[in-house]
C-alpha positions as CSV (number, residue, x, y, z in Angstrom):
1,X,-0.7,-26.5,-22.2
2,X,2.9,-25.4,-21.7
3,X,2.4,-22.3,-24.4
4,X,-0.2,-21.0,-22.5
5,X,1.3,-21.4,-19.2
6,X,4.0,-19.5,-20.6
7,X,1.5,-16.1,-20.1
8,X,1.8,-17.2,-16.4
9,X,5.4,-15.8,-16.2
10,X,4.2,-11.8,-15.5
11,X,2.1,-13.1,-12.9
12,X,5.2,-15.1,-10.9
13,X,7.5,-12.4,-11.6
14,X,4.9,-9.3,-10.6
15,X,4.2,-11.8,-6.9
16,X,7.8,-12.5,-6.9
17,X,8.9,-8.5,-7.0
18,X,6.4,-7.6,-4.4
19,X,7.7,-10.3,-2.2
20,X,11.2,-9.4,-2.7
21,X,12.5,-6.4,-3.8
22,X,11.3,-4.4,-1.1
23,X,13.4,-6.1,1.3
24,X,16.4,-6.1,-0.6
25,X,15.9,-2.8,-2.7
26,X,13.3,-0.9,-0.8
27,X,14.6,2.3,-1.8
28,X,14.1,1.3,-5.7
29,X,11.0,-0.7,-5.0
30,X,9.2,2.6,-3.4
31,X,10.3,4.5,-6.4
32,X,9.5,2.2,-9.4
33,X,6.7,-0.2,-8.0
34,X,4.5,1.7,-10.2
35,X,6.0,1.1,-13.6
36,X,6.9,-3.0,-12.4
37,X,2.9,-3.4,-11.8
38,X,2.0,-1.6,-15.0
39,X,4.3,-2.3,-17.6
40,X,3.7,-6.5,-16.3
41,X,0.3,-5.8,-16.9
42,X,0.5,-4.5,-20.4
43,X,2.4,-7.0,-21.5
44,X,-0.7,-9.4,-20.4
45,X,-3.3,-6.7,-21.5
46,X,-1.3,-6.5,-25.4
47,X,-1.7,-10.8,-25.2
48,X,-5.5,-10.8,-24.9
49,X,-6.6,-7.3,-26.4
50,X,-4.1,-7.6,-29.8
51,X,-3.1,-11.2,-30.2
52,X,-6.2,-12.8,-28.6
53,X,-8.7,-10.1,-29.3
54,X,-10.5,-11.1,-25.7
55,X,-12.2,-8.0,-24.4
56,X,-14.5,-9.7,-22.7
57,X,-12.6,-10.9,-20.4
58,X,-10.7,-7.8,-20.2
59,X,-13.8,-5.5,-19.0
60,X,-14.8,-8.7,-16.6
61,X,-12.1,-8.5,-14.9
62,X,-11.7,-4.7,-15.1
63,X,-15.3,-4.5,-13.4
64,X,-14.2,-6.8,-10.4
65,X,-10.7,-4.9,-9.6
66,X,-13.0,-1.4,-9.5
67,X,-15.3,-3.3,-7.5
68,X,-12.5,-4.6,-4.8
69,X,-10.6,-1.4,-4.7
70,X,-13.6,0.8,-4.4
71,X,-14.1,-1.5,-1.0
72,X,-10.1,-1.0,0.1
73,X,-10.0,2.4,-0.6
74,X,-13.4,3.3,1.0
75,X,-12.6,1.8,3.8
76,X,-9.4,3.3,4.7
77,X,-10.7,6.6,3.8
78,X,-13.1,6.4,6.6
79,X,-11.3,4.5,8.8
80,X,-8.9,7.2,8.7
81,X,-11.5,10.2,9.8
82,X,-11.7,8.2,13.2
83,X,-9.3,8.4,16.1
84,X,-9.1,6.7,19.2
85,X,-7.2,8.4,22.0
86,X,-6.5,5.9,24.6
87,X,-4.4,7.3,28.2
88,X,-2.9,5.0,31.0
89,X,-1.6,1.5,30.6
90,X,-3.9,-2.1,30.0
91,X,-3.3,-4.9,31.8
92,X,-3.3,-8.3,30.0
93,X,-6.8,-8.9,30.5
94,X,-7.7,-5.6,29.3
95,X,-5.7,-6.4,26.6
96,X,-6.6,-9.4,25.7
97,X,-10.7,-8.1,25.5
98,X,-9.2,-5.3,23.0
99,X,-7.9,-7.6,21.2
100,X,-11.2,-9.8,20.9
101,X,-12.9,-6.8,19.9
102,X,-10.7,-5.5,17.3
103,X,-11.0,-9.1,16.0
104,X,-14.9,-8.6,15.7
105,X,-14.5,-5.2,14.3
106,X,-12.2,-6.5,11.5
107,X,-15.2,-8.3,9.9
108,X,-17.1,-4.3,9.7
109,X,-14.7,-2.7,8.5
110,X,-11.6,-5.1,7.4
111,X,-8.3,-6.0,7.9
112,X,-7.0,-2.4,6.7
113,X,-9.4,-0.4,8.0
114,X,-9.0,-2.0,11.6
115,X,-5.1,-2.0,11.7
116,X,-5.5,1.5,10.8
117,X,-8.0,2.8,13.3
118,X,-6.7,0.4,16.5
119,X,-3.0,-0.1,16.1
120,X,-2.2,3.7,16.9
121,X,-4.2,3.5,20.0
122,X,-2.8,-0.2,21.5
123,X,0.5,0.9,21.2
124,X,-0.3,4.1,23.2
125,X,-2.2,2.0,25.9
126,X,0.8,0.0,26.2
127,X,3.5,2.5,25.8
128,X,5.0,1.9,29.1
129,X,6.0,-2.0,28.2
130,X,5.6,-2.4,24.4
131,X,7.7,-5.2,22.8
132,X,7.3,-6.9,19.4
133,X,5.3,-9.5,20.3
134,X,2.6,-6.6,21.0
135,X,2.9,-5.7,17.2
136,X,3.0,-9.4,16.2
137,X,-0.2,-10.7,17.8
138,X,-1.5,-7.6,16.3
139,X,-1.1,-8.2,13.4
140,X,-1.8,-11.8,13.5
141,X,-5.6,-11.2,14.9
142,X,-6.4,-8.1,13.7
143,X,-4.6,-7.6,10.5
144,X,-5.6,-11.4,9.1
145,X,-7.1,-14.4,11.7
146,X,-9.7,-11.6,12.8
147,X,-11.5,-10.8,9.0
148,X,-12.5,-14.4,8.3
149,X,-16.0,-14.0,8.6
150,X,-17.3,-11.4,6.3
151,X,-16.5,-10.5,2.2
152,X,-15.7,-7.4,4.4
153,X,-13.4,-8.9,6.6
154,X,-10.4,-9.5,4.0
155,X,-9.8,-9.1,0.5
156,X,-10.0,-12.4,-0.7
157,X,-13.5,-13.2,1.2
158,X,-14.5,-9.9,-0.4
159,X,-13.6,-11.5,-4.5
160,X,-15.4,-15.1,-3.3
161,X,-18.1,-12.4,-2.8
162,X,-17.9,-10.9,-6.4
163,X,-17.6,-14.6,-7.6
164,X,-21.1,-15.5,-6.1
165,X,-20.6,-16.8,-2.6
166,X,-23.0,-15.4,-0.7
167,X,-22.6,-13.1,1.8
168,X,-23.4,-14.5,5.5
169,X,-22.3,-18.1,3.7
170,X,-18.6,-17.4,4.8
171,X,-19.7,-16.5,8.7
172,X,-22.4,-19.6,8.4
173,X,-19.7,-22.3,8.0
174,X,-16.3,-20.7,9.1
175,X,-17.1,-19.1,12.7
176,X,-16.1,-22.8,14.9
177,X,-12.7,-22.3,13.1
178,X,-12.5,-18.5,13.4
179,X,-13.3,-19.0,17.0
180,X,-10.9,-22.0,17.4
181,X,-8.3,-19.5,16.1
182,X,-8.9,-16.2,17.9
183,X,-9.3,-18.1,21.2
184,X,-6.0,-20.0,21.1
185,X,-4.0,-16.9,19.8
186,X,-5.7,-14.6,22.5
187,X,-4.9,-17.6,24.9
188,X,-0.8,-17.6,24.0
189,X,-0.7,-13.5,24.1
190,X,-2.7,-13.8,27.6
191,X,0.3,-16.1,28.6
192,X,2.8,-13.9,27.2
193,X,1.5,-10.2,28.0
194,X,1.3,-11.5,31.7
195,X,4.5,-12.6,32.0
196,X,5.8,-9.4,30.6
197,X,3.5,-7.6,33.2
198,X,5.1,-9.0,35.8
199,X,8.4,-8.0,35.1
200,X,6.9,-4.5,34.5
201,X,8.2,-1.8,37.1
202,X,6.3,-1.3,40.3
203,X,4.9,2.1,39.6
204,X,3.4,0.3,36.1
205,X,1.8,-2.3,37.7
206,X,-0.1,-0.5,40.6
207,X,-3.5,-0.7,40.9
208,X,-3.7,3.5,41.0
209,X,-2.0,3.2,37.3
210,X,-4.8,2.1,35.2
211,X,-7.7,4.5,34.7
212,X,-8.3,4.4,30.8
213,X,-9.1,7.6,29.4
214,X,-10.9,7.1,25.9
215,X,-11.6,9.6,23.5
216,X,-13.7,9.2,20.4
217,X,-13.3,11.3,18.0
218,X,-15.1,11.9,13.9
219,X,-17.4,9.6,14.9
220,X,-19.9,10.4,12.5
221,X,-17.7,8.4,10.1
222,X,-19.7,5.9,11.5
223,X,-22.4,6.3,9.7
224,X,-20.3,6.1,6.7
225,X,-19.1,2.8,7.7
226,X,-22.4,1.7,7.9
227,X,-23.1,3.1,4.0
228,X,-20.3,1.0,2.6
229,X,-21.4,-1.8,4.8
230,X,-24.9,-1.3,3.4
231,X,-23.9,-1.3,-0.2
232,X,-22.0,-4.2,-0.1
233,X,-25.5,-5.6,0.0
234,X,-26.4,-4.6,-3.5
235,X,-25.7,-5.8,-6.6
236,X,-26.4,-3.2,-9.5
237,X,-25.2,-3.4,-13.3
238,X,-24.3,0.1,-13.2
239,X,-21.9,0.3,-10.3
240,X,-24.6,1.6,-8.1
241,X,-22.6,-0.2,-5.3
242,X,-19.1,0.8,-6.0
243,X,-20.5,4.5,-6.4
244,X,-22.0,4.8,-2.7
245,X,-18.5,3.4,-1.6
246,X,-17.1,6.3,-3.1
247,X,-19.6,8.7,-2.3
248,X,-18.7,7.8,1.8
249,X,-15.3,7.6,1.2
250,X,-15.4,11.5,-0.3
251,X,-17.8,13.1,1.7
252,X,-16.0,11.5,5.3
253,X,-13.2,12.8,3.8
254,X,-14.6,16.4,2.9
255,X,-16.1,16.4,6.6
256,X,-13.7,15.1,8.9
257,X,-11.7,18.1,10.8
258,X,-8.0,18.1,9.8
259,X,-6.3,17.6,13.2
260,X,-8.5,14.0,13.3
261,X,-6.8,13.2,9.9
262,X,-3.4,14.9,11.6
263,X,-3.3,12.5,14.5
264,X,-3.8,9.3,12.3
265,X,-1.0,10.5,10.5
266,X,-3.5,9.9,7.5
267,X,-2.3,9.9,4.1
268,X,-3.3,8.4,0.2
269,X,0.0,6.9,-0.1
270,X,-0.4,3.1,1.1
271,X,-4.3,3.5,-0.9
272,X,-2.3,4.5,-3.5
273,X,0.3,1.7,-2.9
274,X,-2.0,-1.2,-2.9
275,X,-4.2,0.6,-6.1
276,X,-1.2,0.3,-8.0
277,X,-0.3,-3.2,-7.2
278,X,-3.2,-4.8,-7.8
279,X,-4.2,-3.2,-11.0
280,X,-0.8,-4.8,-12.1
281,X,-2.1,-8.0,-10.1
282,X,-5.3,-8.1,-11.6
283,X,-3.9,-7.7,-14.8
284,X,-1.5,-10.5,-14.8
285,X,-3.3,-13.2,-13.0
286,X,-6.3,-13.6,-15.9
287,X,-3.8,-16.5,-18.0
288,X,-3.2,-17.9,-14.4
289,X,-7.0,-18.0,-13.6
290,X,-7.9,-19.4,-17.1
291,X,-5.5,-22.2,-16.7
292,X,-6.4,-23.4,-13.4
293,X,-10.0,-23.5,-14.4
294,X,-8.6,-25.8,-17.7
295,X,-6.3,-27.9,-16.0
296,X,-7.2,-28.4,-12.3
297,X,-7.9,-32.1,-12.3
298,X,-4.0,-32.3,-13.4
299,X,-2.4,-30.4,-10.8
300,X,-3.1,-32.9,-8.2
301,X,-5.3,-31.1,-5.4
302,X,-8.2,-32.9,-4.3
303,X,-9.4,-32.8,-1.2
304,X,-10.1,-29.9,1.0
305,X,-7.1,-30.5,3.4
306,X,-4.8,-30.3,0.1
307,X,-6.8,-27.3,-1.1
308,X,-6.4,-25.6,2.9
309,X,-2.8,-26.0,2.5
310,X,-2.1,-24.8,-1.1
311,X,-3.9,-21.5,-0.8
312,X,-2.6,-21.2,3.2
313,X,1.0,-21.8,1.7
314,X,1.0,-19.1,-0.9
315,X,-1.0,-17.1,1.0
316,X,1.8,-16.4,3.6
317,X,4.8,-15.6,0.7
318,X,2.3,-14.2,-2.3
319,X,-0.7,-11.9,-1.9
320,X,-3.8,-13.5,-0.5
321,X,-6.4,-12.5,-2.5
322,X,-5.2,-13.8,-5.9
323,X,-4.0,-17.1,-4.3
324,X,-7.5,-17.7,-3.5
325,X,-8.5,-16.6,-6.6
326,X,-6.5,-19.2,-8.3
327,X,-7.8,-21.7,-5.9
328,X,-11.2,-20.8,-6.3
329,X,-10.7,-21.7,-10.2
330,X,-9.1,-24.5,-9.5
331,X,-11.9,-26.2,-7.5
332,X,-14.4,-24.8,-10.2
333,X,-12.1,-26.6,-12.6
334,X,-12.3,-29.7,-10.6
335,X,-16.2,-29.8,-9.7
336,X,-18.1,-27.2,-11.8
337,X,-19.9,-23.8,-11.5
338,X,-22.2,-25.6,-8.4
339,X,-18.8,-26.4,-6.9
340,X,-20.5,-24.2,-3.3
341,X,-23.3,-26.3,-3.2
342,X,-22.2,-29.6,-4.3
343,X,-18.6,-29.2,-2.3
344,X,-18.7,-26.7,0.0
345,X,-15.6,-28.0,2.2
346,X,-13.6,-26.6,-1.0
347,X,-14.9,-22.9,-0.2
348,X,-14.0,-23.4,3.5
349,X,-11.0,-24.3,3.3
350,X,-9.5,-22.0,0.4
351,X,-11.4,-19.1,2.6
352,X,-9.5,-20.3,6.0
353,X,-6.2,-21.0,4.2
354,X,-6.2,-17.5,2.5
355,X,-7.5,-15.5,4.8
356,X,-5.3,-17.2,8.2
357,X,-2.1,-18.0,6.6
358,X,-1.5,-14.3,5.1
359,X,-0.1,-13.3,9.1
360,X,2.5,-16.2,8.4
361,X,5.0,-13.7,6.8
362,X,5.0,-9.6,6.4
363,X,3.9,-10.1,3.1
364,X,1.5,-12.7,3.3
365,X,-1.6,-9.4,3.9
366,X,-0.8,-5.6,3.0
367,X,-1.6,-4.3,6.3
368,X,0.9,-6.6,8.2
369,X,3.8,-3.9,6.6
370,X,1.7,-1.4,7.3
371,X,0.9,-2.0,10.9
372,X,5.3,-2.4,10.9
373,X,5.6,1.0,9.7
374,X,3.7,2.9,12.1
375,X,5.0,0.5,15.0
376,X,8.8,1.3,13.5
377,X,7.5,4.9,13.1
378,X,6.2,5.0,17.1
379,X,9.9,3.8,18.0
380,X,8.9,0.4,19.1
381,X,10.9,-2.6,18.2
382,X,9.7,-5.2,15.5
383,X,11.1,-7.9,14.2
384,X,12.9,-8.4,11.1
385,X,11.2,-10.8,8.4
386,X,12.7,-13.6,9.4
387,X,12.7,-13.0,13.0
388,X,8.7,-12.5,12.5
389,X,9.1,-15.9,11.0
390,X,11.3,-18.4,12.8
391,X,10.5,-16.8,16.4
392,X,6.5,-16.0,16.2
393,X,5.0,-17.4,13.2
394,X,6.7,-21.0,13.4
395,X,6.3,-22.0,16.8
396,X,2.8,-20.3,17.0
397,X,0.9,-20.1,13.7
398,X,1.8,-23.2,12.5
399,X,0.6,-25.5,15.4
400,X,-2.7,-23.9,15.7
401,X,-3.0,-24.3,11.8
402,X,-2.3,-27.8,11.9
403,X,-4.8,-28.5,14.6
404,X,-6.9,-26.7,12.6
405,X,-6.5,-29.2,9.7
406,X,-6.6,-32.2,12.1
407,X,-9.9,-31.1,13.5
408,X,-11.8,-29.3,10.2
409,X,-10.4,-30.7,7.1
410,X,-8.3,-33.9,7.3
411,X,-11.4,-35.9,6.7
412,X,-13.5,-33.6,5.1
């Protein structure tokens, strides 16, 4: 038990780099992430290839990462050939109904592909009183709370998908608590924004002020969107689904004019970021995976509320998407392959916990940093990690998470 937990180490330390070193080395970090995430991953790859001789589990798990980065990078791709040009400045309400929408929207075209194709355009409709908080609530609706309803929605509701969960299943059983969630955090930043609307200047707050001017533009990448979205559907042997993905992703690339692509500021690099980091992640996390599935009954998680707050808890200092990976194997341990039909409470609440507690930190979701960089890039101010922490995810996150538990999984 110990020997092979020993093959766990890459794992920790690959999780442990990502959470670290780019806030105390960034300038290293952004120069050798790629050889960390690779060279970890050999050294699992050279265990299981050479010493265990386990391809099969190699290709397996090979076959799901090309699945779930076929889905990310799609996405963004045609998320990217999409701007929304937004004039004038919203009042809270306004705000609070974009907001609501985005959250929607996450769950069609996911957490990266929204905070990509909105954040740009709600900082510009509230550039005459942006603060952090306006990036915070951002991020905790639309980069994570938001995409709780679909495999689309987020990463790790997109593996539960490749594992066998069905589809709608997620939206079936989660939407009370999704709606629980969005309501109270729109609820708080209605409370907030208005406060900070009132101590707006005059001219800012005039009725005269506020005549929206939207501009849609490449939207025929909407019909590519609704391509990935259709091939999620399918479930093909020979990649038929994963090669559609690509398809839209090259073609809404090939067509979409280059000042659209100009004005999103659009780029491979944070596709190429996350690509990089998971193939390492993916790599490393098969002896963590295996042993959960042996030895869950002896790691003392039982009930659904424990299993919430375990995968929540990681979720907010490690990467989401593994962390309910391992908790998905460690339910499966506990209660078998039918575990989604003979305990569904276990799904629910490894999908809530994942999926909610990654806005709990910057590095609980990828697109929470990258929501921070454009904000830093657009000049407005944003909180440091721990100021993110102890000033908006504490006293705000945390009580509506516990009420969650209370309500949907104490007694479950």
């Amino acid at each position: 038990m110990v020997a092979e937990l020993l093959w766990v180490i890459p794992f920790i330390v690959l999780l442990a780099c990502i959470a670290l070193l780019p806030l105390i080395k960034k300038e290293w970090w952004e120069k050798n992430f790629l050889f960390v995430s690779l060279g970890l991953g050999a050294v699992t790859l050279f265990h299981y290839l050479v010493q265990l001789h386990r391809t099969d589990i190699i290709f397996h798990t090979a076959a799901e990462y090309f699945s779930f980065i076929c889905l990310i990078g799609s996405l963004f791709v045609v998320s990217g050939g999409i701007h929304i040009q937004v004039k004038g400045e919203a009042k809270p309400w306004i705000n609070c109904v974009y907001l609501f929408i985005a959250a929607l929207l996450t769950n069609l075209i996911g957490t990266t592909g929204a905070s990509m194709l909105l954040v740009r355009p709600w900082i510009r409709m509230n550039k005459y009183r942006i603060t952090a908080y306006h990036i915070v609530f951002f991020i905790f609706i639309v980069s994570n709370v938001g995409g709780a309803l679909t495999p689309i929605g987020d990463p790790p509701l997109f593996l539960g998908y490749l594992k066998g969960v069905p589809f709608f299943w997620v939206m079936r059983n989660v939407w009370p608590i999704w709606l629980a969630a969005v309501t109270a955090l729109i609820t708080i930043f209605f409370v907030i924004d208005s406060r900070n609307f009132k101590k707006a200047p005059l001219a800012v707050r005039q009725k005269e002020t506020f005549h929206e001017e939207w501009k849609f533009e490449g939207l025929r990448n909407l019909f590519f969107l609704g391509l990935i979205l259709g091939a999620v559907f399918i479930n093909h042997p020979h990649f038929l689904r994963e090669g559609l993905m690509l398809a839209a992703a090259l073609f809404s690339y090939l067509f979409t004019p280059k000042h659209i692509h100009e004005k999103n500021d659009f780029s491979f690099a944070p596709v190429r970021e996350v690509a990089i980091l998971f193939l390492g992640i993916f790599a490393t996390m098969i002896p963590a995976l295996e042993w959960l599935e042996k030895y869950a009954s002896q790691i003392g998680i039982s009930t659904p509320g424990q299993f919430y707050w375990g995968s929540g808890i990681l979720s907010s200092v490690l990467d989401n998407a593994p962390t309910y990976l391992n908790f998905f194997s460690a339910a499966q341990g506990l209660f078998g392959p039918q575990l989604l039909t003979s305990h569904p409470a276990y799904i629910k609440a490894i999908s809530v916990g994942s999926v909610f507690f990654g806005a709990v930190t910057y590095i609980g979701n990828g697109p929470n940093f990258l929501v921070k960089a454009i904000a830093d890039q657009s000049k407005v101010a944003t909180p440091s990690f721990f100021g993110y922490f102890f000033k908006y995810s504490l006293p705000i996150l945390v009580p509506i998470f516990f009420v969650i538990w209370f309500i949907f999984f104490k007694s479950a």
